[in-house]
C-alpha positions as YAML, in Angstrom:
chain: A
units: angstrom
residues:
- id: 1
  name: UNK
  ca: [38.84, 17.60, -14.47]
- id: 2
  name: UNK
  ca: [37.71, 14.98, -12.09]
- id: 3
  name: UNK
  ca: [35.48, 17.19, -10.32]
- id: 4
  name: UNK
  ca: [33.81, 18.74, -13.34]
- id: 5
  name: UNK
  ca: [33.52, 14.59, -14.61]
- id: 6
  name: UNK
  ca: [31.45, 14.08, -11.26]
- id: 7
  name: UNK
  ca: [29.17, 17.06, -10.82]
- id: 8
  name: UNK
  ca: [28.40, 16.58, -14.35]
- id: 9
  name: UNK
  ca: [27.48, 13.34, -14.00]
- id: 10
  name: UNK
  ca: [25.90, 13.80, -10.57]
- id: 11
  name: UNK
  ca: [23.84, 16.84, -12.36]
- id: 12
  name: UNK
  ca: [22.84, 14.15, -15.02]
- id: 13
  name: UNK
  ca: [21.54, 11.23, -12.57]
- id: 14
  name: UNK
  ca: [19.62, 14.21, -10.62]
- id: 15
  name: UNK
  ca: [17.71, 15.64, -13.51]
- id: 16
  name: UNK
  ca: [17.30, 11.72, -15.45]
- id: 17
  name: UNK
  ca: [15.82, 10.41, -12.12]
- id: 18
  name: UNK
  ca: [13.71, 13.38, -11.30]
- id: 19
  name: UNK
  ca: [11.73, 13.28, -14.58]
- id: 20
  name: UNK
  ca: [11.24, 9.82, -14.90]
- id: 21
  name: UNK
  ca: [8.95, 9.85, -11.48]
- id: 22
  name: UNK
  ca: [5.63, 9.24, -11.92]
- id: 23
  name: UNK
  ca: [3.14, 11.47, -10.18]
- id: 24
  name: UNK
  ca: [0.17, 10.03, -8.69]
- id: 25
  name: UNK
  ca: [-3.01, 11.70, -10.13]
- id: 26
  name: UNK
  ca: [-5.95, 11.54, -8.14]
- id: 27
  name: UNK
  ca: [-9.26, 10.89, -10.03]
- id: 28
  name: UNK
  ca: [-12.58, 12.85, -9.05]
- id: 29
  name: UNK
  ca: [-15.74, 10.60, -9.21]
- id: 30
  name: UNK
  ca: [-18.87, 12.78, -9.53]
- id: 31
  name: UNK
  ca: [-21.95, 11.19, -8.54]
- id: 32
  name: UNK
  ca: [-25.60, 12.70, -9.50]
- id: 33
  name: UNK
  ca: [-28.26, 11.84, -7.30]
- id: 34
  name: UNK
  ca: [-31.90, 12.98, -7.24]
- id: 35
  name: UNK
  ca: [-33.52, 14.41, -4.37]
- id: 36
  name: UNK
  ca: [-37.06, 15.28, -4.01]
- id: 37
  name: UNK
  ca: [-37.83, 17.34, -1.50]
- id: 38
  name: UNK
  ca: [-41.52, 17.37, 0.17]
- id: 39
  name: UNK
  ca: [-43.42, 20.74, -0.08]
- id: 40
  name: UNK
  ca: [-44.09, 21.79, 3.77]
- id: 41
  name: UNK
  ca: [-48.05, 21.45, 3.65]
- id: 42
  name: UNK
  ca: [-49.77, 25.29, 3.67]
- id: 43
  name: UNK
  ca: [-52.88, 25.49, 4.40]
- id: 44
  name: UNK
  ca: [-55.57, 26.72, 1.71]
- id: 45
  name: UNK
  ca: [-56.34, 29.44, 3.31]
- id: 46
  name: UNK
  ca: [-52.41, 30.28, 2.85]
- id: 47
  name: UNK
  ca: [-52.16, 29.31, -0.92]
- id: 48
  name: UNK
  ca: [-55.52, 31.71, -1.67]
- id: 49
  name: UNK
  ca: [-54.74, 35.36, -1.89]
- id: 50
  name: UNK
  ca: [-56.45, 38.31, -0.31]
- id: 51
  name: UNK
  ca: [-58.84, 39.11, -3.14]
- id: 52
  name: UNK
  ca: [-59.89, 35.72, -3.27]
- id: 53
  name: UNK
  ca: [-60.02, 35.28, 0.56]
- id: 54
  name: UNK
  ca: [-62.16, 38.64, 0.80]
- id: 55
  name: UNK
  ca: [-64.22, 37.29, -1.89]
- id: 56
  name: UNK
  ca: [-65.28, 34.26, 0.28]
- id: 57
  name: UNK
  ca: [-66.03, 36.50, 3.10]
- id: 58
  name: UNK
  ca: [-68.34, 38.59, 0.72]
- id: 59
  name: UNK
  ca: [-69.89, 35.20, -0.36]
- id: 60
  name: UNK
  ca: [-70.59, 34.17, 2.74]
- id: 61
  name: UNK
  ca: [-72.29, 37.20, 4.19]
- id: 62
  name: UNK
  ca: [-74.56, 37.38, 1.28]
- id: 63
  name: UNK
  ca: [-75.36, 33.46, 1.18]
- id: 64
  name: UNK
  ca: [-76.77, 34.33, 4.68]
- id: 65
  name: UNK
  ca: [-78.65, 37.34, 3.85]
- id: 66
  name: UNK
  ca: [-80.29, 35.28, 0.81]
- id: 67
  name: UNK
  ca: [-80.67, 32.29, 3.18]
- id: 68
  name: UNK
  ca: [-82.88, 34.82, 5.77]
- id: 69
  name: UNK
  ca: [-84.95, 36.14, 3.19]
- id: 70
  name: UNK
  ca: [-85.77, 33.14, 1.30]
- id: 71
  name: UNK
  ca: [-86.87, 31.67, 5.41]
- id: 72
  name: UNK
  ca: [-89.07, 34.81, 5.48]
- id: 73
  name: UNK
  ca: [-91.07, 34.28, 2.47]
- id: 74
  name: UNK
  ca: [-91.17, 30.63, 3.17]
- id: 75
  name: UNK
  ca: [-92.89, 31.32, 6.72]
- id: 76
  name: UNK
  ca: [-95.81, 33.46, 5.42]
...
């Protein structure tokens, strides 16, 4: 009877102590912060596409020719 009197009781101060711990809970702390980053710089000709770019070339070639005539007619 004596030993059933102590495990029971030992059985008892086991469980009563191991629930009344208290666990440590560790709180997560989210910050937000902003960050901006910088475009890398690209050239225009980069940023233009190749209808556009062709275009140009187009342009250019008959700015000239205009430019050549309109000399001609200005000479005579």
């Amino acid at each position: 009877m004596k030993r059933v009197f102590i495990t029971g009781v030992l059985l008892l101060s086991i469980i009563s102590l191991t629930s009344c711990r208290e666990t440590a809970e560790e709180k997560t702390v989210v910050k937000e912060v902003e960050v901006e980053k910088e475009e890398p710089e690209v050239e225009k000709e980069e940023q233009k596409g190749i209808l556009e770019r062709a275009g140009e070339k187009v342009d250019n070639k008959v700015n000239k020719e205009i430019d050549e005539e309109i000399d001609k007619i200005d000479d005579n």
